[in-house]
VEXGUKOL-719817 format. One line per field, with one value per residue: residue number from 1; x, y, z of N, C-alpha, C in turn; chain; residue in one letter. Coordinates in steps of 0.001 Angstrom, whole numbers, m for minus. Example, Ala and Ser with C-alpha at 12.3 -4.5 7.8 and 13.67 -1.06 7.14 Angstrom:
// residues 2
i: (1|2)
n_px: (13190|12850)
n_py: (m5690|m2250)
n_pz: (7800|7080)
ca_px: (12300|13670)
ca_py: (m4500|m1060)
ca_pz: (7800|7140)
c_px: (13200|12900)
c_py: (m3300|30)
c_pz: (7800|7870)
ch: (A|A)
aa: (a|s)
***
This chain:
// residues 81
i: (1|2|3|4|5|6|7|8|9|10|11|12|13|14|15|16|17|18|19|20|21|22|23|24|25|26|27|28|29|30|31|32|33|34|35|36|37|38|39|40|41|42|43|44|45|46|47|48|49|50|51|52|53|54|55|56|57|58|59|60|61|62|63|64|65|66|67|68|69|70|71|72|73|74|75|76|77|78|79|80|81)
n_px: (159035|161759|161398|160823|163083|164807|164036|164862|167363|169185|169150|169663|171919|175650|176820|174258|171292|168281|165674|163191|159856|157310|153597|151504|147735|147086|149104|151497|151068|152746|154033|155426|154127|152979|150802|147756|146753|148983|150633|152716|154547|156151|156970|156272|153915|152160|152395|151927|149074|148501|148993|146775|144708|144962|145048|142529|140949|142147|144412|147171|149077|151748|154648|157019|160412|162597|165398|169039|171846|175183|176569|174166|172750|169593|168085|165608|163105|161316|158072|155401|153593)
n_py: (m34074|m35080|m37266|m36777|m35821|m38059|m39404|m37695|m37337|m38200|m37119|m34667|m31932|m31914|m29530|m27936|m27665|m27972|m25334|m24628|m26166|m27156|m28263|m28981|m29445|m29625|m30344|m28280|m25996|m26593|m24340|m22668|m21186|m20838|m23225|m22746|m23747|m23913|m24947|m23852|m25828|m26266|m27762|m30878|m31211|m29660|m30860|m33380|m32539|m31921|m34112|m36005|m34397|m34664|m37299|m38179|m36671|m36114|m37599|m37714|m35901|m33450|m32945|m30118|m29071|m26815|m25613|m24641|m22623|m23622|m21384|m19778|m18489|m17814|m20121|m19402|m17388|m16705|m17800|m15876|m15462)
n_pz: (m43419|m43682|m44830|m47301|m48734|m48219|m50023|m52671|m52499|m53965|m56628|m56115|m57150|m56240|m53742|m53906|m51789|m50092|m50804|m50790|m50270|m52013|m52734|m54877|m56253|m58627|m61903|m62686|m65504|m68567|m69392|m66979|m65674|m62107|m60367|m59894|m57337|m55615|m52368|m49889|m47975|m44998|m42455|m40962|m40241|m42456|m44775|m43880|m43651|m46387|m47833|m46856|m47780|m50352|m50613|m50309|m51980|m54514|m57055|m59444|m57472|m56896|m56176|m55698|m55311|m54548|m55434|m53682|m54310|m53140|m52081|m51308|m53046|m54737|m56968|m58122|m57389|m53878|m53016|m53001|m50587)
ca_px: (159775|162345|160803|160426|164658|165094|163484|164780|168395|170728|168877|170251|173364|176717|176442|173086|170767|166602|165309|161542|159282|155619|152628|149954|147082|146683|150317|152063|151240|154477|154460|156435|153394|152842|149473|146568|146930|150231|150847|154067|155222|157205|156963|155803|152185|152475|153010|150865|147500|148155|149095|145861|143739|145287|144903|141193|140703|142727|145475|148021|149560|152772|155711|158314|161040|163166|167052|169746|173251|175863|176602|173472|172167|168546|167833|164498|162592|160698|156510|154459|153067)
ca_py: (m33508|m36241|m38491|m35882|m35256|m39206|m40087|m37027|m37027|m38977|m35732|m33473|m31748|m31444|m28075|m27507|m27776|m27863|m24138|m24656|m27551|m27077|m29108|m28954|m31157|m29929|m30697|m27528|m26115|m26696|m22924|m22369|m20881|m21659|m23646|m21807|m24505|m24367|m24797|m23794|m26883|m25938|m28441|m32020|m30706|m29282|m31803|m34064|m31796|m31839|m35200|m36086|m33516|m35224|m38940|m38141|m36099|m35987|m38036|m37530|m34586|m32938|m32205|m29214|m28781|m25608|m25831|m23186|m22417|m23730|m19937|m19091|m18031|m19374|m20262|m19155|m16240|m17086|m17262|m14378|m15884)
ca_pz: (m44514|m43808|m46248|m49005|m48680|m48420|m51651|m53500|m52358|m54662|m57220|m56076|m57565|m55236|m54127|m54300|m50972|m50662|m50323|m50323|m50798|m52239|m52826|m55563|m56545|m60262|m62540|m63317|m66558|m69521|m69540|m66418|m64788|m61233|m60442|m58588|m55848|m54618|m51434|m49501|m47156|m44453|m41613|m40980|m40042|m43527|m45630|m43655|m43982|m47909|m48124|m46163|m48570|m52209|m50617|m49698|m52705|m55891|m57515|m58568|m55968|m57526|m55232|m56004|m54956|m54858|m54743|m53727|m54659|m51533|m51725|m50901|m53988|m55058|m58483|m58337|m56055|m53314|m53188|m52316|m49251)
c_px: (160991|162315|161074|162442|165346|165033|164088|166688|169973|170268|169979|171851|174453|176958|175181|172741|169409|166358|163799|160989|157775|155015|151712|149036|146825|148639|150769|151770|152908|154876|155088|155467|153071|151062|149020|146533|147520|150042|152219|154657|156272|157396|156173|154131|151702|151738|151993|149186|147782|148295|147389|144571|143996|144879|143230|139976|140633|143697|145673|148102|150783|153971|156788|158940|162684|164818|167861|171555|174117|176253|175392|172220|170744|168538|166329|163853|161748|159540|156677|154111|153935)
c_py: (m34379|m36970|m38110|m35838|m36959|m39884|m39131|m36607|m37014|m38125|m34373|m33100|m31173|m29870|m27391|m28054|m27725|m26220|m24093|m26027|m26980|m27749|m28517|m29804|m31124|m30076|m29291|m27218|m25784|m25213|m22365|m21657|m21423|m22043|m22618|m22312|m25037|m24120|m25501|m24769|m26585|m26422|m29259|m31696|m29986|m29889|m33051|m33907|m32172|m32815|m36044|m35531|m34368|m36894|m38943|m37919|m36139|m37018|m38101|m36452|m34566|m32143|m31525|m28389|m28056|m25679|m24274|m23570|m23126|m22344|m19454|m18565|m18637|m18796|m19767|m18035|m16692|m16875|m15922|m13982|m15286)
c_pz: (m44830|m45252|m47558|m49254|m48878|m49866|m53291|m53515|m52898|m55896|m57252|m55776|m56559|m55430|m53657|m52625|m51204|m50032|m49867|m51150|m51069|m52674|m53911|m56063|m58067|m60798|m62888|m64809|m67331|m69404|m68762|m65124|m63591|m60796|m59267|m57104|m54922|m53106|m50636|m47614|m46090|m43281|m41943|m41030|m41668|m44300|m44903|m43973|m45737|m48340|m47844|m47486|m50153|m52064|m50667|m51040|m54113|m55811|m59164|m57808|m57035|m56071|m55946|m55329|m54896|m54504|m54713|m53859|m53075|m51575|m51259|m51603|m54575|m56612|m58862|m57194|m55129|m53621|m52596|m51499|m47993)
ch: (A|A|A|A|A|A|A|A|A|A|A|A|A|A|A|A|A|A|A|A|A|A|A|A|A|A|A|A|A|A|A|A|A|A|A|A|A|A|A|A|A|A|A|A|A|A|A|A|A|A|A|A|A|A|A|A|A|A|A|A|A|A|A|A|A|A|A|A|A|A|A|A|A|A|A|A|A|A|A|A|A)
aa: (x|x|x|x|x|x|x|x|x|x|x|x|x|x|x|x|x|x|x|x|x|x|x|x|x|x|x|x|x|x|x|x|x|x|x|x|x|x|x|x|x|x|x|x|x|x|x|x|x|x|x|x|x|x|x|x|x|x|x|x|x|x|x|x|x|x|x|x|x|x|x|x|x|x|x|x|x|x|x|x|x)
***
């Protein structure tokens, strides 16, 4: 998950922290809707299996990633899962 926080870090706004990271292999549709094939990233073993599954599989892969208030606050609700 390292990696994903390395590459994405000079992003993200002072203040702000990563809340959740998720994976999908189709693109988000414009509508805000979340894809059928998310999947919620939450350790290296993670993020390796889906990396593994999109290299093997599909390309591109779509990484998103969820930020939160330094209060605490998230900008968005958590999955379902």
């Amino acid at each position: 998950m390292e990696v994903i926080y390395i590459a994405i870090k000079s992003r993200i706004p002072v203040g702000r922290t990563i809340r959740t990271i998720y994976g999908a292999i189709m693109k988000p549709p414009p509508s805000g809707v979340t894809s059928a094939d998310i999947v919620w990233l939450t350790n290296d073993d993670d993020l390796e299996a889906f990396l593994e599954v999109a290299r093997t599989e599909y390309k591109p892969l779509c990484i998103q990633v969820q930020l939160v208030r330094g209060d605490g606050t998230a900008q968005t609700p958590p999955p379902d899962n």
